[in-house]
N, C-alpha and C positions, 0 to 999 in steps of 0.2 A: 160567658161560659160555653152555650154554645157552639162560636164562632172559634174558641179554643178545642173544641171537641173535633170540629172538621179538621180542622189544621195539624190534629193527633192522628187521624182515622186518615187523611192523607200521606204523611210521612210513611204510616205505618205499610202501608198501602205500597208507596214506592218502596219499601225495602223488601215488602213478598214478591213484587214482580220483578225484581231487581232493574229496574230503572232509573236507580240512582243515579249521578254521575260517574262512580267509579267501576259500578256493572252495570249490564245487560243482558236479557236474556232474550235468547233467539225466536225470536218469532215466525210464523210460517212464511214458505216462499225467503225468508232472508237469506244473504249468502257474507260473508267474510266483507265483502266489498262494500256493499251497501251499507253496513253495521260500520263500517272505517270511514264514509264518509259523511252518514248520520252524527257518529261520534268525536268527527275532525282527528282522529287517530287512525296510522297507517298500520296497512293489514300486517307488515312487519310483525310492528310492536303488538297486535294483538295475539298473532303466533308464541310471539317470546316471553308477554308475560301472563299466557296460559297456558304454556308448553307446548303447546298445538306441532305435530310432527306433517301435519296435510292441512288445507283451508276445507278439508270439510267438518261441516260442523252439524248440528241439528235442533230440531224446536226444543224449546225450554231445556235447553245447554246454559249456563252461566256463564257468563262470561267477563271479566276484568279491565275496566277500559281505563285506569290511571293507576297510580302508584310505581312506585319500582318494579319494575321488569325485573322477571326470573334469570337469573345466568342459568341460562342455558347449555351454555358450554361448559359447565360443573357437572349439572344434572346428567345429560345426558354424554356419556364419552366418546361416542363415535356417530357419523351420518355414514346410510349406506347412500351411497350414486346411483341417481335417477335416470330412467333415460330425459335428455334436455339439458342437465346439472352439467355445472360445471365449477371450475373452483370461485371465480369470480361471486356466482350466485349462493354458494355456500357460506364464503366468507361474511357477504350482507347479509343474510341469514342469521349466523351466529356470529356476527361482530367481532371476525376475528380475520386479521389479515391476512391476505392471500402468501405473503412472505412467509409468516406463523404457520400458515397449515403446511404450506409444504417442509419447512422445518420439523416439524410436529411428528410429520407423515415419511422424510427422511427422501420427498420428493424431490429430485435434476430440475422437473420441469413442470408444466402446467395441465400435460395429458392426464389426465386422469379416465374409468371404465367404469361402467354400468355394475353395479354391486360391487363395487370397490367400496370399502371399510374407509372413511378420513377421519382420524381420530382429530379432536377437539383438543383436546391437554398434549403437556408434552411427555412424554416417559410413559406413553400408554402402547405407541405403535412398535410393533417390532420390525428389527431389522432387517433392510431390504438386504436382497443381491442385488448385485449388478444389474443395472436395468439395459433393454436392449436400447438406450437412447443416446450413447455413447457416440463423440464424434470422430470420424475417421478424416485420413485426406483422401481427397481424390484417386482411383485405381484408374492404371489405362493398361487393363485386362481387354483379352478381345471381345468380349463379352459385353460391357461397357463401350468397347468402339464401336460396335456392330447397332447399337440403338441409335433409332429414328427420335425425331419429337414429337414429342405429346401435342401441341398445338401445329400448327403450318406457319404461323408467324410469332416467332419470338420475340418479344420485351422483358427483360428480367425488371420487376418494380421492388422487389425485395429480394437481397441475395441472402448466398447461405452463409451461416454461425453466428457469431454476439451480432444482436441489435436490439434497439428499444423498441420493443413491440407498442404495435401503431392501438392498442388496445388497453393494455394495462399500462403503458409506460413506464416498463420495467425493462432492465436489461437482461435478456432471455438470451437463451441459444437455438437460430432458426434451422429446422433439422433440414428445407429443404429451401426451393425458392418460390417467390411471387411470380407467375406471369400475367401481364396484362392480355385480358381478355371481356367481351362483353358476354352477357348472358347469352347462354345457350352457345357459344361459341364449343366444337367438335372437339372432343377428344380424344386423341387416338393412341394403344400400345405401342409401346414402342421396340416390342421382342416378344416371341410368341410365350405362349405362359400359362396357366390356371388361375382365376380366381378366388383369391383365399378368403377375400371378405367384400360383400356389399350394402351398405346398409348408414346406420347413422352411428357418430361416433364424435365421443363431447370432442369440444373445441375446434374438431374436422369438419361438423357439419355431416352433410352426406360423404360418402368415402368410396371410393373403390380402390381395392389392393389387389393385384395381383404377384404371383411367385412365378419366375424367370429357369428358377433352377440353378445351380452352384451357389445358393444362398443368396442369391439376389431380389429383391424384392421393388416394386414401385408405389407409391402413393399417390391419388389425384383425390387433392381435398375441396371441400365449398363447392361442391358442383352443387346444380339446380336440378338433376336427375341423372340416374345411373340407367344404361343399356344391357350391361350384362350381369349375371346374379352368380352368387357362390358357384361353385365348382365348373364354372363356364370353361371352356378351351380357347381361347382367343392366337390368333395369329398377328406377325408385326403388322403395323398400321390399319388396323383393326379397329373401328368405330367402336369407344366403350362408355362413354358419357357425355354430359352434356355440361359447362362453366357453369355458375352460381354463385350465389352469396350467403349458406350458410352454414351454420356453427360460428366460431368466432373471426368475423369478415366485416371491413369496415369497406369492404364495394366487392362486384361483380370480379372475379379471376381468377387464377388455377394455380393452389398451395400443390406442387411435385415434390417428391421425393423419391431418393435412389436408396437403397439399405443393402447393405452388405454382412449377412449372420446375424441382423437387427438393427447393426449399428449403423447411423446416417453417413452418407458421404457426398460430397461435393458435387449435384449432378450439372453445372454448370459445362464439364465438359463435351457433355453428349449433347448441347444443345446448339 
């Protein structure tokens, strides 16, 4: 009777601290990870089947470590974009295809922005316009001819329009091109200009954009550090970054792009 008494007062015991095996409750100092690998369950699945919208968490939180996972993508209808996020990370997050969200979402392509809304369900997102991601042909405006190269030594590793990106291995449309380059390798304007944006930008990695003027704009993406910052003045062959590997970069080299009123076009010519 005794020995039946402990065996009562134990059970009882594990279900106030929630140390069962289907909860847990947070203890001090624990974090998301350690509780995932204590519990051989990944921090995923812990996000999804507590709802969890961040891995932070805190002492004597409860927490669910088997059973059916919540859909999540029911509950909640929309993720706003992080900076870091991207659709890939989204998609493993809420178990939803990278092809689905951008159906979903009414996305051309894989760019997605920092507090952009991705709705989850379909018939939630409203209607886009026209996005500026449209592809053009090549111009041979003077404007266009008169640009230098971005690098001193050209290798095109990925050209522009349809290819299977070397990432999702999916057939996308490349707005610009690859060149082969090692880290830190010089980047330079290629027409004098303004910079319209410095900084991080999903899927680009670090970015610097500058605007040409007649609606001309350029992109140098996956750098490993930028030189000049917003509203900088820059002249052609003007030192303005440094090559890199990140945002979505499977090595070291320099994503260029030429845009014309947003739309991408072939800069294969100027090179």
């Amino acid at each position: 009777m005794e020995r039946f008494k402990k065996i009562l007062a134990g059970s009882l015991l594990l279900l106030v601290t929630g140390c069962s095996s289907n909860y847990h409750t947070v203890k001090r100092n624990e974090t998301l990870y350690s509780i995932s690998v204590k519990n051989n369950v990944s921090v995923n699945d812990i996000m999804h089947m507590n709802n969890l919208t961040s891995p932070k968490i805190h002492e004597g939180q409860r927490l669910q470590m088997k059973g059916e996972k919540n859909t999540t993508s029911i509950r909640v209808r929309y993720h706003v974009v992080k900076k870091g996020e991207n659709l890939y990370r989204i998609s493993t997050r809420y178990k939803i295809s990278v092809d689905d969200l951008k159906r979903y979402n009414h996305l051309s392509d894989n760019s997605i922005s920092v507090g952009e809304k991705i709705y989850l369900t379909s018939g939630q997102a409203p209607a886009r316009s026209s996005k500026s991601t449209t592809v053009s042909r090549p111009s041979s405006s003077p404007t266009l001819r008169s640009f230098r190269k971005p690098l001193n030594s050209i290798h095109v590793n990925s050209r522009y329009g349809t290819r299977v990106h070397p990432v999702s291995r999916k057939r996308t449309t490349h707005h610009g091109v690859d060149l082969r380059a090692s880290m830190n390798t010089p980047v330079y304007s290629p027409a004098s200009g303004v910079v319209t944006y410095s900084g991080w930008m999903n899927g680009y990695g670090k970015i610097v954009i500058i605007d040409h003027g007649g609606g001309y704009t350029t992109r140098y993406a996956h750098l490993n550090r930028w030189i000049v910052s917003k509203g900088t003045k820059v002249k052609k062959g003007q030192l303005i970054a440094k090559t890199g590997n990140t945002g979505i970069s499977t090595g070291p080299h320099l994503h260029y792009e030429i845009r014309k009123n947003g739309s991408s076009i072939d800069p294969t010519s100027t090179l």
